[in-house]
C-alpha positions, -999 to +999 in steps of 0.1 A: +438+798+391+444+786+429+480+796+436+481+771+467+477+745+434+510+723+431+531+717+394+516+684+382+525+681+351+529+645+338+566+634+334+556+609+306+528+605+283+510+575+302+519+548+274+554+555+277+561+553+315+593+540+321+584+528+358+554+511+349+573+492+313+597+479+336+570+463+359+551+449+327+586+436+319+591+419+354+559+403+347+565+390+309+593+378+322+580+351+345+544+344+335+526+345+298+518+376+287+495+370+256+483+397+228+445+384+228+441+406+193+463+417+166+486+443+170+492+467+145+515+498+141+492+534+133+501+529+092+483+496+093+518+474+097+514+442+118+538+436+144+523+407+164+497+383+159+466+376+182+479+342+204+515+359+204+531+359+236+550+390+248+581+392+267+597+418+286+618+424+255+587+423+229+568+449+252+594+474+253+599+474+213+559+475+211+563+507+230+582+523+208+555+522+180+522+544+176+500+518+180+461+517+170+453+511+206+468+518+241+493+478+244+480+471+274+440+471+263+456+443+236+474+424+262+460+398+287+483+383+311+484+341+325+465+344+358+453+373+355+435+395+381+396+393+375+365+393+390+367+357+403+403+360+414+395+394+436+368+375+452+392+350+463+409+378+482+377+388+494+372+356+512+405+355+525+405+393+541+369+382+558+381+350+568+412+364+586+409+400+595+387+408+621+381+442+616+371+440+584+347+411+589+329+433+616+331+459+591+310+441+562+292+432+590+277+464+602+266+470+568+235+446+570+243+432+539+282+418+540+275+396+511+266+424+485+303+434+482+307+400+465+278+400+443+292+434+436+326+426+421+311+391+408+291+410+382+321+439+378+328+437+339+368+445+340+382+462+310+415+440+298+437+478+307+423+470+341+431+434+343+467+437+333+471+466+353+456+448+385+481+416+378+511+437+369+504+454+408+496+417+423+533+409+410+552+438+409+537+460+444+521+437+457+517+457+495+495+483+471+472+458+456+462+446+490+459+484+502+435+485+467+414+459+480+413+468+512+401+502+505+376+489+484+365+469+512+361+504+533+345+523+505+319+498+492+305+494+531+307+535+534+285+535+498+262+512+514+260+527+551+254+559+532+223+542+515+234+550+483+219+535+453+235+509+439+248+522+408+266+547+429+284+522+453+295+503+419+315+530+407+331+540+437+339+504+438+357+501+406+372+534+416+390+524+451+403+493+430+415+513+403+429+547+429+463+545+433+467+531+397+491+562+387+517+550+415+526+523+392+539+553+372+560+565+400+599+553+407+597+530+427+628+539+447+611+573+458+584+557+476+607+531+495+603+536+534+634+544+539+634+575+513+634+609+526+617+625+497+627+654+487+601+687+476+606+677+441+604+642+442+574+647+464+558+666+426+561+632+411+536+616+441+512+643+437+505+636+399+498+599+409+457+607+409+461+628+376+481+600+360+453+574+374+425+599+356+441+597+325+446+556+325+409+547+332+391+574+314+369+559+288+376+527+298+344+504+292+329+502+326+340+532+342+318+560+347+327+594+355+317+593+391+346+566+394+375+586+375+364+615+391+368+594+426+398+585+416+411+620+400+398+635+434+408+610+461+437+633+474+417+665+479+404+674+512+376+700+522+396+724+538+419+727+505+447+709+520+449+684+496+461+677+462+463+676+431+440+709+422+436+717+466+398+720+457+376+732+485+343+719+503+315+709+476+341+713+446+347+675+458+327+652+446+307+626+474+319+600+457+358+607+460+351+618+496+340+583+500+373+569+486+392+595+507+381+584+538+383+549+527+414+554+515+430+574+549+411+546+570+426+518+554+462+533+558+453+540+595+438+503+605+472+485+591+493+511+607+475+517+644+452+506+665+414+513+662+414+537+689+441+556+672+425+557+636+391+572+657+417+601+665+435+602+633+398+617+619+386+636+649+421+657+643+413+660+605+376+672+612+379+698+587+395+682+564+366+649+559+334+646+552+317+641+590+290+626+575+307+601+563+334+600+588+307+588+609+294+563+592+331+546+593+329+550+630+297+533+631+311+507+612+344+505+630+321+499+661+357+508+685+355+499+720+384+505+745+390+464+737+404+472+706+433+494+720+463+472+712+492+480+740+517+491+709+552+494+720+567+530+704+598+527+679+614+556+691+622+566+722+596+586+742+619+612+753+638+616+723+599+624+708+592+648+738+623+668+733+617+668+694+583+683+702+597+710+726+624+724+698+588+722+678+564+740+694+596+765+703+607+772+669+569+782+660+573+806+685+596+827+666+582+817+636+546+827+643+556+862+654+573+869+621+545+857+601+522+879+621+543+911+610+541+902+575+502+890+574+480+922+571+454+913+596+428+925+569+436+893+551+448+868+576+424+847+565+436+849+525+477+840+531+490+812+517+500+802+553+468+802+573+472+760+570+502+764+590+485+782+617+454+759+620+476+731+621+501+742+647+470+752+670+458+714+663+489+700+678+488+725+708+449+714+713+461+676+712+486+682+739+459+698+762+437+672+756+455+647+765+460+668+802+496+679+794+508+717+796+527+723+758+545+752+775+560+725+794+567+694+772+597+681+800+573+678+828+549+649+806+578+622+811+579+629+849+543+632+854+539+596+835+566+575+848+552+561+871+517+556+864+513+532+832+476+548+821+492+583+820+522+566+800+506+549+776+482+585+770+513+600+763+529+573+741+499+577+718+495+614+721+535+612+708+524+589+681+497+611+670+521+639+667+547+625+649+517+618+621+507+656+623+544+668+621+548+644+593+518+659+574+529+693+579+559+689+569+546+676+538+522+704+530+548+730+538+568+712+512+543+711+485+530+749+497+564+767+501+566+782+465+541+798+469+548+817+503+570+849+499+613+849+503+608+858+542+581+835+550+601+807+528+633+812+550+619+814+579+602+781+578+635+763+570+639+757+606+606+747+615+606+721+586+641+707+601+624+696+631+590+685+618+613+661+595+630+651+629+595+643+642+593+613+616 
């Protein structure tokens, strides 16, 4: 067993997820939600008829039965999501999103998505579970659609057949299903999450497996997208931190979809194309290109992007960074036998630390020096705004980072563990 693998155990059998119960309630609660077949209890009682409509109150009692059937493959909902409705969406993200209009554009096709989700046959647990995200998250259905946007055109840039671009379809819709399973409150933007809570976000793909498998419709290459669509090549990822060709192509597909569609909302296009030329090693090149080619970024699509924080607070935040690693990297060097540096459960931090050192340099700044970046720039707005997105791009890494160390630390020894404490304090101050 991979020790670098996190805890993932599910907190709740699937059917019985508190998180998502409450968002089917929200939804019984202002539209009709119908049983579209009996319902009966395991010992052959029956506890609603087919017509009946469910509210929030209804739906919780139903969950407290052992049903024949999973409730929400008995349940359809008024309005729901389906295949007309998501190309309605479609329509509207071509219509007024410029990016990915060109994208579907540079596919040579950028009608076949359409056709695509025209003929999808949705399972009714899909459905619901598509129109109780619409209602209750309704940022993370449009991410859902979006990144099926970005996947589909990958499948087809990639020339495969289309059987293959299908599933990975239904899987970018269906991805981030399991966050519907997670409390909401620990994935509000202004939650610091903590190591534990941070567990709960890694079993999101696991919990998404689990939903879809044996769904009608859903082939394996699509759960396993969707099981998968965390995991990166270089073992960074989660939930099982598989390696290279233990990934399947068609979750790498959904990955890069998936990271792309996060970066284009957040950044501009410029800033995405470095976004993946940082996490080389952890993508799929071949398919990273592919996205570039679609993306199709000239230096019009930079988009001046005023910074939140303030640059020199970021610059000194760095400094106490790239300091602190200092001290840190000379005590992990005494502990690592250099037979097996390659084998410690802290080579990631390494690899990473030298990736923010290698962006500095690129960007013609000297890390040993991080003070002299705000002098050199002041008065020369090209330099600035190189160094205003070098910052941004930073604060991403740091953020990652810190992230990984969380999920990695129990597995580093007592020494290693306390010595990263102070490096993690100022990563977090990076965010």
């Amino acid at each position: 067993m991979n020790k670098n693998v996190p805890d993932v155990r599910l907190a709740f059998p699937p059917d019985e997820n508190p998180h998502y119960i409450r968002a089917v309630t929200q939804v019984g609660d202002v539209q009709e939600v119908i049983a579209h077949v009996d319902i009966f209890e395991s010992n052959g009682m029956k506890l609603l008829a087919k017509g009946a409509r469910i509210d929030g109150r209804q739906f919780k009692r139903l969950t407290q039965h052992r049903l024949t059937a999973p409730l929400d493959s008995m349940l359809t909902a008024e309005f729901p999501v389906n295949a007309p409705s998501l190309a309605v969406e479609l329509d509207k993200i071509i219509q007024h999103e410029t990016v990915y209009r060109r994208i579907l554009a540079r596919t040579g096709d950028p009608h076949a998505i359409k056709q695509a989700i025209a003929c999808a046959q949705l399972a009714p647990e899909v459905m619901l579970r598509l129109t109780v995200m619409r209602k209750c998250r309704p940022e993370l259905f449009m991410h859902s659609i979006h990144t099926a946007l970005i996947a589909f055109a990958l499948a087809q840039s990639l020339g495969l057949p289309e059987g293959q671009r299908d599933s990975i379809l239904l899987g970018a819709l269906c991805h981030d299903f399991g966050e519907m399973h997670t409390d909401p409150e620990i994935l509000a933007a202004e939650h610091d999450i903590t190591p534990e809570e941070r567990r709960y976000i890694h079993v999101h793909p696991i919990t998404g497996h689990v939903l879809v498998q044996g769904l009608p419709g859903f082939s394996s290459d699509a759960t396993q997208a969707i099981l998968q669509h965390h995991e990166r090549l270089d073992g960074s990822g989660y939930p099982h931190a598989l390696q290279g060709n233990s990934i399947a192509v068609h979750a790498r597909v959904l990955a890069v979809a998936d990271v792309a569609e996060a970066a284009i909302r957040r950044f501009d296009l410029l800033r995405v194309e470095m976004l993946f030329r940082l996490g080389q090693k952890r993508f799929d090149a071949h398919i990273v290109n592919a996205l570039r080619d679609l993306l199709h970024i000239t230096t019009n699509d930079a988009q001046d992007m005023r910074l939140a924080r303030n640059a020199t607070a970021q610059v000194q935040h760095m400094a106490a960074v790239l300091e602190t690693w200092t001290t840190l990297r000379a005590i992990l060097k005494q502990e690592a036998a250099p037979a097996k540096a390659d084998s410690t459960a802290w080579t990631f931090l390494f690899e990473r630390m030298a990736t923010m050192r290698s962006l500095i340099l690129q960007a013609g700044f000297d890390p040993e020096s991080m003070a002299s970046m705000l002098v050199l720039a002041q008065d020369d707005p090209d330099m600035l705004r190189e160094l205003r997105r070098m910052l941004d791009e930073l604060e991403w890494l740091a953020s990652d980072l810190a992230h990984e160390i969380d999920r990695r630390s129990p597995q580093l020894s007592p020494l290693a563990q306390a010595a990263l404490t102070a490096l993690l304090a100022q990563l977090h101050q990076m965010k």
